[in-house]
C-alpha positions in Angstrom: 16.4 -16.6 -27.1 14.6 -19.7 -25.8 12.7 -19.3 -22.9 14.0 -21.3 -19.5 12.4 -23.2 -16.9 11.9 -22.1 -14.1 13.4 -25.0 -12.6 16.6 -24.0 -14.8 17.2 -21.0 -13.2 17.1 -22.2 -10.0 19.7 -24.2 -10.8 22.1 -21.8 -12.6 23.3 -18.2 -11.9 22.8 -16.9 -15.1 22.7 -14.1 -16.7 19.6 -14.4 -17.4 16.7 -11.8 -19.0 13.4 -11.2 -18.2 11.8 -12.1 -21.6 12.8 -15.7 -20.5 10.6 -15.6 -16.9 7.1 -16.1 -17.1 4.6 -14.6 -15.5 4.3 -16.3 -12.0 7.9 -17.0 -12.0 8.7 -17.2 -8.4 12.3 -14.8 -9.1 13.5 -11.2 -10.0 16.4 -10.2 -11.4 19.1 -8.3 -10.7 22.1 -7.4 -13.1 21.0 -10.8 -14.6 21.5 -13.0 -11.9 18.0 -14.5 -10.5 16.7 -13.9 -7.0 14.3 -16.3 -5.5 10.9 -14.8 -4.0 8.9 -16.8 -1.5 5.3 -16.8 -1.0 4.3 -14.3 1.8 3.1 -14.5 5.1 -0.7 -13.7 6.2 0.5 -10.4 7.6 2.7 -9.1 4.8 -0.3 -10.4 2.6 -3.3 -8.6 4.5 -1.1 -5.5 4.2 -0.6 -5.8 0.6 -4.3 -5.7 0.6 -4.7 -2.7 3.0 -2.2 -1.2 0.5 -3.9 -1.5 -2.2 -6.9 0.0 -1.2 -5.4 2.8 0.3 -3.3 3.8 -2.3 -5.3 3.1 -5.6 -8.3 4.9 -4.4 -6.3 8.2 -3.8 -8.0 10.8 -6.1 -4.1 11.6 -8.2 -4.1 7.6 -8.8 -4.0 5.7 -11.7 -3.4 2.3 -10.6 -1.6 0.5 -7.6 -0.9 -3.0 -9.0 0.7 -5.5 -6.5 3.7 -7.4 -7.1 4.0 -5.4 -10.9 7.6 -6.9 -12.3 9.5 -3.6 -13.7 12.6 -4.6 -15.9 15.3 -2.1 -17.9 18.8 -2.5 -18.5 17.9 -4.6 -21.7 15.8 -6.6 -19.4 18.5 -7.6 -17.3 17.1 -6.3 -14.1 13.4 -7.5 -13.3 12.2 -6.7 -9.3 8.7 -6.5 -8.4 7.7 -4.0 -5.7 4.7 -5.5 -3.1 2.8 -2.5 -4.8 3.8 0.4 -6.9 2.0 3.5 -7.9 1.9 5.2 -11.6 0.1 4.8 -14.7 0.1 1.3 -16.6 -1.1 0.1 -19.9 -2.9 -3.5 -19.8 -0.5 -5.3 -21.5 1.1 -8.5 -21.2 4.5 -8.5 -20.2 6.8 -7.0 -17.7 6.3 -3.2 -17.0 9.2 -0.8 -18.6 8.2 2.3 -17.4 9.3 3.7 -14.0 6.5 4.3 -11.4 6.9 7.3 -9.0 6.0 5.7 -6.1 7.0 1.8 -5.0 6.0 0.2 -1.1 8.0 -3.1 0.3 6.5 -5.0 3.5 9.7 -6.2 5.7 8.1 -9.1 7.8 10.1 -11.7 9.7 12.4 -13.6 7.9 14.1 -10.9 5.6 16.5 -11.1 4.0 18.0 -7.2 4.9 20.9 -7.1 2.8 19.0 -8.4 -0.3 16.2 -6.2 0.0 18.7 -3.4 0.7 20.2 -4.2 -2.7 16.9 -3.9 -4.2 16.1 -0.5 -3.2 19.2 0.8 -4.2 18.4 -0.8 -7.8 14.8 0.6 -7.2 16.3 4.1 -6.4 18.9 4.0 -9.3 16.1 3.3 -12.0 14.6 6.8 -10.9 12.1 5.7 -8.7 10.7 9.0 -6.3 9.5 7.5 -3.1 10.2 4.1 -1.7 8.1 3.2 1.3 9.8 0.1 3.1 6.8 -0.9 5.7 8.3 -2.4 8.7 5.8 -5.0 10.3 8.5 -6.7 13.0 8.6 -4.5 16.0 6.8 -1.8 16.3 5.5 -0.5 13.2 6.8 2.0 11.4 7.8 3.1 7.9 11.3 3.9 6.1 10.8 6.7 3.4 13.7 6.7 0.7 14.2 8.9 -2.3 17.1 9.5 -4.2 19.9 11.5 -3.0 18.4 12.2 0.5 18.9 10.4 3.8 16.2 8.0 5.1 13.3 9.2 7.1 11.3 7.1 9.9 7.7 7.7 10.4 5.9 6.3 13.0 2.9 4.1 13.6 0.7 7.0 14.3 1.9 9.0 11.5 1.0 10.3 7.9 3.5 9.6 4.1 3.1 12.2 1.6 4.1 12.3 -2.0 3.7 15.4 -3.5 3.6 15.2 -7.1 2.0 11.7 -6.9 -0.6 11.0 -4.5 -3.4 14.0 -3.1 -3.7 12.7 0.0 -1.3 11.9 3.0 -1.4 8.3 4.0 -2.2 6.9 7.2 0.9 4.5 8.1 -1.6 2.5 9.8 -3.9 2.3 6.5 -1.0 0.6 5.0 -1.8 -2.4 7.0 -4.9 -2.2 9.1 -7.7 -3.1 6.8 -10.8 -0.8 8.8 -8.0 2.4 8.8 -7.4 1.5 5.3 -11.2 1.3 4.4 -11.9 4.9 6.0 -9.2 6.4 3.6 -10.4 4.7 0.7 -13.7 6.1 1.4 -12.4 9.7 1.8 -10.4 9.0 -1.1 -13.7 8.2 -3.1 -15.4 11.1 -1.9 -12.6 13.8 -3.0 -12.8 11.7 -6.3 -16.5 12.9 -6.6 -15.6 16.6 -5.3 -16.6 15.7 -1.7 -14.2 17.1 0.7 -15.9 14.5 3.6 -18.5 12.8 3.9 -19.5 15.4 6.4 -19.6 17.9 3.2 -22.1 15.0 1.6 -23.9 14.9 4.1 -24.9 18.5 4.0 -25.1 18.6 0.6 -27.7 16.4 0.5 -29.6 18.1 3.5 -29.4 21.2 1.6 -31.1 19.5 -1.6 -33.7 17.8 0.7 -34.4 21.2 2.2 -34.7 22.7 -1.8 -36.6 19.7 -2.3 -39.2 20.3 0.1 -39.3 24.0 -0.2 -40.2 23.7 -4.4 -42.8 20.8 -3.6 -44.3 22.9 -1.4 -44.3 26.4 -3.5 -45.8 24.0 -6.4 -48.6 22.7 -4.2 -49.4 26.7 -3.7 -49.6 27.8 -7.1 -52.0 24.4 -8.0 -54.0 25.7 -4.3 -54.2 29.3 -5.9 -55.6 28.3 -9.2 -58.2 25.5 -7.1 -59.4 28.3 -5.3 -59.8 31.0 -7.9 -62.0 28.0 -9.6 -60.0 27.5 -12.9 -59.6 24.0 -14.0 -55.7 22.3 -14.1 -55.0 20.4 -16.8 -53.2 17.3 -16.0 -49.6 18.5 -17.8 -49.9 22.0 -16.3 -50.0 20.6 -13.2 -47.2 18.0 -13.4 -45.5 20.8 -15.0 -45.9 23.5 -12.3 -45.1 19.9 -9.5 -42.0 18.9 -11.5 -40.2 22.2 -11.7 -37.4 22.9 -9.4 -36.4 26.6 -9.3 -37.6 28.5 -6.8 -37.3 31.8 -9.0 -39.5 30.1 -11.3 -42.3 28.7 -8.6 -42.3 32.3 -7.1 -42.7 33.9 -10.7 -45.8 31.7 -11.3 -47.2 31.8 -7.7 -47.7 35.5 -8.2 -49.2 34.9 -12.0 -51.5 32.0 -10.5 -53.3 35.0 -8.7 -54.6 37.4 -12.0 -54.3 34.9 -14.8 -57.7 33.8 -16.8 -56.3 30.0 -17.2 -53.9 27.9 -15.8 -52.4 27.3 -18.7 -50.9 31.1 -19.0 -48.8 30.6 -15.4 -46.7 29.1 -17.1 -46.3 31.5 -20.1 
């Protein structure tokens, strides 16, 4: 089937399907009739961001692509989440798959009783979790998932998805990009078995600590040797400094003081 324009399908009401939308297309579809979708306001679009880096960092992600068109019923529906959460292949063309997790930003201006009709096509497909972020009013987020009623968490509270995220989710990292950087970088850090960056921190201090303690064993056993008179050669004694085991520095601290050479500490 040829492809149309999309000035075309703004002017008809189909059926359409969404091999003939390109990518860019300013519509989605639903049942095969195209639905127009505008360009986004600075706050729904600094949330998309926030978003993003909140939810594709999260140690259990694969990818959190934004605006990802998802089509089935022979390519009859086409709707594109703000973000969605699951694992993609980099391909062209629309995404048939259906990802666990899918967030909408409601801002000013929307249109309730379309975007009501999308999550109910969202929710049909088989989608687990739909997170509708509410940025009129006071902020707050609508949790949806098949076959159960709608819950309502707060500003000042967490979203979990078992099953598909690790981490709970700030609601405010969903659109404050500092809260959103701070669970991005404890998302990182569980990514690199960190549980904090406290945990880093003392994991490094603890290294430092080793470091400093084998340095200075090594600089005893080279002192031993010195003052028992026997010559160092240069790779014994970047040997004996470059080792880092303390069992082994305390084995040849204790040779250092009986052997004939300082070659046989290290034997």
């Amino acid at each position: 089937m040829a492809k149309q324009s999309s000035v075309f399908m703004g002017s008809a009401s189909g059926p359409f399907r969404a091999d003939q939308l390109r990518d860019g297309d300013s519509y989605e579809l639903s049942n095969g009739h195209p639905i127009s979708c505008l360009s986004s306001g600075r706050r729904h679009g600094l949330g998309h961001d926030a978003g993003h880096l909140t939810l594709s960092s999260d140690p259990a992600t694969h990818a959190a692509p934004i605006d990802l068109g998802l089509t089935w019923g022979e390519q009859k529906h086409l709707r594109a989440p703000d973000l969605v959460v699951g694992q993609f292949e980099s391909e062209p063309g629309w995404e048939p798959g259906v990802p666990p997790l899918a967030v909408e930003y409601a801002d000013r201006g929307q249109d309730e009783a379309e975007l009501q009709a999308k999550l109910g096509e969202l929710l049909e497909r088989g989608i687990q979790y739909l997170w509708v972020v509410r940025l009129t009013g006071p902020l707050r987020v609508e949790v949806y998932s098949p076959g159960q009623k709608m819950q309502l968490v707060p500003a000042d509270g967490e979203l979990r998805a078992p099953g598909v995220l690790q981490n709970p989710v700030p609601v405010r990292a969903l659109v404050d990009r500092e809260v959103a950087l701070e669970a991005t970088l404890r998302n990182l850090l569980n990514r690199k078995g960190y549980a904090s960056l406290e945990a880093l921190r003392a994991e490094e201090s603890a290294k430092g600590r080793a470091e400093g303690e084998a340095r200075g064993k090594a600089e005893s056993i080279l002192a031993v040797l010195g003052a028992r008179g026997l010559s160092v050669p240069e790779p014994v004694a970047a040997q004996i400094r470059a080792c880092r085991e303390l069992a082994s520095l305390d084995a040849w601290l204790l040779r250092a003081m009986t052997v004939s050479s300082a070659a046989e500490v290290l034997c």
